[in-house]
Structure formats: C-alpha cells, structure tokens
N, C-alpha and C positions, 0 to 999 in steps of 0.2 A: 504494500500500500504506500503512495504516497500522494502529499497534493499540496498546491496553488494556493493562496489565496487573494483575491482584490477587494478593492473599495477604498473608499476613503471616509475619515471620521463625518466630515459633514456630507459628504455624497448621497447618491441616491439608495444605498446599501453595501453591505458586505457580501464577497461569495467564496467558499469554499469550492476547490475544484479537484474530487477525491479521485484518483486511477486505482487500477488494481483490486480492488474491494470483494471478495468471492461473490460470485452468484448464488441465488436461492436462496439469502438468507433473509428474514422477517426483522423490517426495522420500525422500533419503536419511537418514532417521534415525540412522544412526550417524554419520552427520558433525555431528549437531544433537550426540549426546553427546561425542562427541569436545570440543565448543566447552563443553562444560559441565563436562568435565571438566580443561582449561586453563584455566578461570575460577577451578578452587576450587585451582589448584596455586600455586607459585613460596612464595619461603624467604620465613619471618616471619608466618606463618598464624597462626590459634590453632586451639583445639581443634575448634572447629565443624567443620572439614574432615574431620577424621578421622571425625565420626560421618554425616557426610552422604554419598550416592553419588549426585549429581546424574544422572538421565537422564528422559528426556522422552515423554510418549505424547501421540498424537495423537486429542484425543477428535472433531474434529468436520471436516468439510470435506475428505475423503480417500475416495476411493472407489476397492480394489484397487492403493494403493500410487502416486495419481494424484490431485491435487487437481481439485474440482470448481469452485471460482469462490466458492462458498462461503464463511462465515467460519471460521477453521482455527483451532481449541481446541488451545494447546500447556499440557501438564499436566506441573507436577514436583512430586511427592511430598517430603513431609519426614520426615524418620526423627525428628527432635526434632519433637515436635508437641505442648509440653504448653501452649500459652498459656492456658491457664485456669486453672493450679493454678502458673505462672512468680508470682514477690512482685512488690507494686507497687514503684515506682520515687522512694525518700522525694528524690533530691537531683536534678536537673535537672545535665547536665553542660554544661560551658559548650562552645563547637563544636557542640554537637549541636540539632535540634530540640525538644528535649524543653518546655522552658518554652513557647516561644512557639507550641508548637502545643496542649499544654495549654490555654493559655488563648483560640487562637481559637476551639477546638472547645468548651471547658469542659466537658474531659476529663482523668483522669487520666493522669498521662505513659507509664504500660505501655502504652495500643492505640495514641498515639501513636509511638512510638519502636519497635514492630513492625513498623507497615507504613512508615514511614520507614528501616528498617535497610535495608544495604546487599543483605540477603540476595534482596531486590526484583529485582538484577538480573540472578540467574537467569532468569528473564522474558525481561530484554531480548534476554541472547546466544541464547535459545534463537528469538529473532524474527529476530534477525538472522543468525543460521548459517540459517535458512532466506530470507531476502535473499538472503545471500552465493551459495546453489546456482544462483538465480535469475539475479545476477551474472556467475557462472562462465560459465554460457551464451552470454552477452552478451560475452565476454574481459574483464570487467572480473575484477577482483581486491582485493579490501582487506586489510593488513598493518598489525596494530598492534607494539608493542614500546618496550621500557622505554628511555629516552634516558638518566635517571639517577638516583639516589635519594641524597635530602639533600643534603648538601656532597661527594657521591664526587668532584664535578669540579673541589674547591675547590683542590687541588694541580697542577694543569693551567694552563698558560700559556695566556694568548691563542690564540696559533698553534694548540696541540695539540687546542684545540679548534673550531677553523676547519679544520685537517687532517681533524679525524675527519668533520667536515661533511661534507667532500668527497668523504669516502669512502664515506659513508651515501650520498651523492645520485649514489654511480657504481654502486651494485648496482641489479641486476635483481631483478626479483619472487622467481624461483627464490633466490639467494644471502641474499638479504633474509631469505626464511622458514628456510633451510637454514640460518644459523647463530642464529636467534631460534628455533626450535626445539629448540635443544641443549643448549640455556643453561638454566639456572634459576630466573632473575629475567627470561629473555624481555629478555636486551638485546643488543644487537647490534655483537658483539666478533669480530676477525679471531681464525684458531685459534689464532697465537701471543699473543696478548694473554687471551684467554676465561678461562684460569685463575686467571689474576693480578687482574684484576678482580671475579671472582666471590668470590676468599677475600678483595679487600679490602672485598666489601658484606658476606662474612657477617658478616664483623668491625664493619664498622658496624651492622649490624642487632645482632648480640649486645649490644655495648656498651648500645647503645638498650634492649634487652630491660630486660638487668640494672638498669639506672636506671628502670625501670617507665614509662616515655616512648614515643612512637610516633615514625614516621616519613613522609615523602610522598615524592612526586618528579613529574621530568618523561616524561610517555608522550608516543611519536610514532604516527601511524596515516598509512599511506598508499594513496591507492586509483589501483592501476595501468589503463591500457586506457579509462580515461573518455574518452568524443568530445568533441567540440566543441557545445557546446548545452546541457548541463542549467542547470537553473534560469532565470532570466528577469530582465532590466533594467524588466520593464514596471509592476511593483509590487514593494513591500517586500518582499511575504510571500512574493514567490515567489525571491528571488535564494537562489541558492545557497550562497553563504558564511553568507548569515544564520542560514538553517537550520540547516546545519552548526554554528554557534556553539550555537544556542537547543538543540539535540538535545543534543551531547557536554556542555554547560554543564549541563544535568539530569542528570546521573549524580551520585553522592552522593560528595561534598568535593573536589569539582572546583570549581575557585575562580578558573580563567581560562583561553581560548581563544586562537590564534591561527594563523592561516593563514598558507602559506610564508615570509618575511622576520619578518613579526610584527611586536613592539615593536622589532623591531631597524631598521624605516625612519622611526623617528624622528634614527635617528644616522645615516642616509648621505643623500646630498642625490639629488635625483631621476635624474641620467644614471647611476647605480649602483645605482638600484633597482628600476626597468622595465627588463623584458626584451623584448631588439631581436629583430625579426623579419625573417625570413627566408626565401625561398623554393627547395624543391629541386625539379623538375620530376622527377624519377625518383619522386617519393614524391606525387605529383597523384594518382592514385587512390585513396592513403591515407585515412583516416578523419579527418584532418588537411588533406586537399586541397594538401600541399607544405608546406605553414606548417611554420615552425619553428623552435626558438630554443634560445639557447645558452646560456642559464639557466633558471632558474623562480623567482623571488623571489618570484613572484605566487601562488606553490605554487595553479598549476594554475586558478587562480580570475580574472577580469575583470569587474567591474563586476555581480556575481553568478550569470555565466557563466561556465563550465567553458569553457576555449582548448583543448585536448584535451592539457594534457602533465598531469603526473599529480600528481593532489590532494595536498598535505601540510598536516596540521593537528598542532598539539602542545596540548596541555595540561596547568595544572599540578592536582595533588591537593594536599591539605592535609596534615598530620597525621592519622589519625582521633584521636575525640575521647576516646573509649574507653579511659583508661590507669590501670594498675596504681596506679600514685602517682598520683591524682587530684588536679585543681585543686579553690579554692574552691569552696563555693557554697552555697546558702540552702537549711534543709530545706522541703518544698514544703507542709507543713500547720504548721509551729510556727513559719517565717518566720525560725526561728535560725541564725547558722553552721554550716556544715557541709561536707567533703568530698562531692565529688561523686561517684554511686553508679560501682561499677564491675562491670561485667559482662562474661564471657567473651570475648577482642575478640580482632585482629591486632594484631602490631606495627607489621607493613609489608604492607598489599596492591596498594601497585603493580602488582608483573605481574599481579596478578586484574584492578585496573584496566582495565591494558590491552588484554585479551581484551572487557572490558566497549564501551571507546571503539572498538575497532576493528568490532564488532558492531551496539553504535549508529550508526557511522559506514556501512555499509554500508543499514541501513531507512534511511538520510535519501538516500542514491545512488538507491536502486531507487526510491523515491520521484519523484526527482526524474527518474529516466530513464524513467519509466512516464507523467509529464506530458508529458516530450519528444515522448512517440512515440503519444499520445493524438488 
C-alpha cells in the first residue's frame, strides 16, 4: 500500500490517493470518521475545529461497500474554503516553512504555507484508519497516545518516571485504549491519577495560552500483534525501523524519532540493553514459534526486522510556530523588521498529533506486512 495526498488548508478539500489496497475487503467508513474526528479533538485547539466537521467519502475504488484493487479516492470537504480571497502573508514566521519554501518555489508565502499547514493530515488519518481495518484483520492493532506535554514531567523524580514506564509496558491493547480514550489530551493515566493530571495540563496549557506562546510534547504509538518478519536486513530501504522513522519524521513539527530504548542506550552499557531470549515450548505454534523475552528495549525492532513483540516508537513535536505574540522577523517585500504574521493556530495539538502518528504508523505496518506476504 501506498498513497498521495492533496489539498490545501483553505482549498476546496483534502484527498487521499491510496494504490495497492487488496481487493474484496469490507470498509467501514465510520471508523474512517471516527479517526477524523479524534484528530480534530483534545484541549488547546483553536478555532479551526469548531468550524470544520471532518468526514470522508469515498470517490473511487469501492464497489457495493467492497474495495476492488483499484486506486481508493479518500475525499474531505472543507467548510472554510476561501483560499482565494484569504490576504497574502507580508512576515515569514520563523519555525515554519514559509520563507524557504517561498523562495524554492519563487512563490509567494500564502500557497506555500496552505499546503504545508498541518490541516494536510486529515489525509493521512483518513489512509490510515483505513490500514488500520486492514490490520485488525491481521490481529494487528496500533495505539497512539500522548506521553507528555512541555515540562508536565518536570516535577517527577527519576523513579516516578521509570515507574510509570513500567506500567505503560504492563497494559494490554484493550487497557491501553480504555483509558486513552477517556482522557482528553489522549494520555495514558490510571483512574486515580486521570484527574489530577489533566487539571495540571489545563493549567499548563492556559498559562501558555494567556502568554500568547505554544506548546509541544512527547507522543507514544504502539502496534500490538506484529509477527516476526516485517521489513528486511537485505537493503536500506526496506528495514523496518527506517521506514518507521522516515514516515512519523514527515508529519508536520515532528523534530525527532525513536524506537523502544531510544536515546536512552547511549547511557546503559550493552548487557542492559539487548533483550535475552528465550524459549517456551507450550507457545511453539505461536506466531513467535516459543521465542520470547523478558523485555523489549529493542521496542519490537532487530536489525530492521520486527522479532514479533510489539513495536514502540515515540516522538517529539515542537512548539507550532503559529503564536499570538509572534517572534521576529523580516517583512517579505520591504526586507524591514517586523513581527511575524499570525494566523488563527493551536496552542497545543499534541493529542491531534497523536491520532496523526499512530495512523501514519499503521500505512508504514500494512506496508510492510503486505511485502512480507508478497
């Protein structure tokens, strides 16, 4: 599988343009909106949400509620749709593309900074909630969810946060979604903890608000049920981690990846960082064939093969660039000082984020499980 996607943030819509997709299978379009519509939620939004009702029609590759092999045209309408009569854009914001894509294209920065907005990847979830159906078939599963936003973990000890690891890496798929569903920024708190953490981000997100500032954080995505096999040691392009990286790294202010241990096996020395293996003969018809082991640092990955325990990727987002109180910056015809433009933005879109990651992270799976079994 792979695919396309066009439009532009004020355009007439967005489309997803899937190839490859099996024939005969039954898709669910209201799980497609369901995903589009957890894309546009969680606290710290701006206004754009309120006037958008993201759902999805399926213009091409569907025959009686059954895909035919075809390519599958996924279409989301935009209720804000005036890019032709929106003002040019006199100040380049710093973070953002707007200068340098200006000047490769030697373009003005409005049709740059349209199809460069985030609003793009409506697109992606809407490719990837139809992955994901694909997946489900397969027992796979992918779970994205917010790890943490700004400094929330900056009052936390060491330990407190090597505990909560622990506790993240003892849920099952079912508990995983069942309290990331509840939530409102989609992060992943036991019931006696959920409330206390959530009034301490809105509190951080307010503060942020009112100083005209954004904010970022850490997203985690996990894909449960993977075998042993996807991707490939035999070239670059095909190992699995790579792809993984090169896929979630393309979402917009996403500014660094990593898989299970991460940057963190630069600080433990190797007999603490490889996970031992093991074998249980009761589990030899497994999908696992017995293998099995008593960690995952390797979060699920070897040498650009999937070991069959279950994938962990985290990434960070930045700030967006988008803020009330705008930084410096040059006006883009008169070359003078000047504030940089600002337009209707988020505060905080983490948990849209991570609807995003967790969607991309599933087209880069089926991808890969679709070469496996080629």
């Amino acid at each position: 599988m792979n695919y396309k996607t066009a439009g532009e943030s004020h355009g007439k819509g967005l489309l997803a343009f899937v190839e490859n997709f099996p024939a005969g299978f039954a898709i669910d379009i209201s799980a497609i909106d369901s995903e589009l519509r957890r894309r546009q939620g969680g606290y710290g939004r701006g206004g754009r949400q309120s006037i958008e009702s993201d759902s999805v029609e399926i213009l091409t590759g569907i025959w009686q509620g059954k895909t035919t092999g075809s390519p599958i045209t996924l279409w989301i309408k935009n209720a804000d749709s005036r890019i032709d009569s929106t003002p040019e854009i006199a100040n380049p914001r710093p973070g953002h593309v707007d200068l340098a894509g200006a000047i490769k294209f030697n373009l003005p920065i409005r049709p740059i900074m349209e199809r460069a907005s985030a609003r793009e990847t409506a697109s992606r979830v809407a490719a990837g909630a139809l992955a994901k159906q694909y997946l489900a078939s397969k027992g796979i599963t992918i779970v994205g969810f917010v790890r943490n936003i700004g400094d929330s973990e900056s009052d936390l000890t060491i330990e407190q946060i090597q505990n909560y690891n622990r506790e993240i890496d003892s849920l099952d798929v079912n508990e995983l979604l069942r309290r990331r569903n509840r939530s409102e920024f989609y992060i992943v708190r036991s019931d006696s903890e959920l409330a206390e953490w959530e009034s301490k981000l809105k509190k951080l997100i307010n503060e942020i608000s009112e100083a005209g500032d954004s904010v970022g954080g850490l997203i985690e995505a996990r894909a449960f049920g993977t075998p042993i096999g996807l991707g490939s040691h035999t070239q670059w392009d095909q190992k699995l981690d790579g792809n993984i990286a090169k896929s979630i790294m393309s979402i917009q202010a996403i500014k660094g990846v990593e898989i299970g241990l991460g940057f963190n096996v630069t600080k433990i020395r190797g007999s603490k960082v490889h996970d031992p293996i093991e074998y249980d003969s009761s589990k030899e018809n497994s999908a696992n064939r017995g293998f099995i082991r008593r960690t995952n640092n390797a979060g699920g990955i070897e040498g650009g093969i999937s070991n069959g325990q279950t994938i962990v990727v985290r990434c960070a987002m930045k700030p967006i660039p988008t803020m009330r109180k705008p930084l410096d910056s040059i006006n883009w015809k008169t070359k003078k000082p000047q504030q940089a433009t600002y337009e209707r933005s988020d505060v905080c879109a983490v948990p849209a984020a991570s609807v995003v990651v967790e969607n991309v992270l599933a087209t880069t799976i089926m991808n890969a499980f679709q070469m496996q079994n080629e």
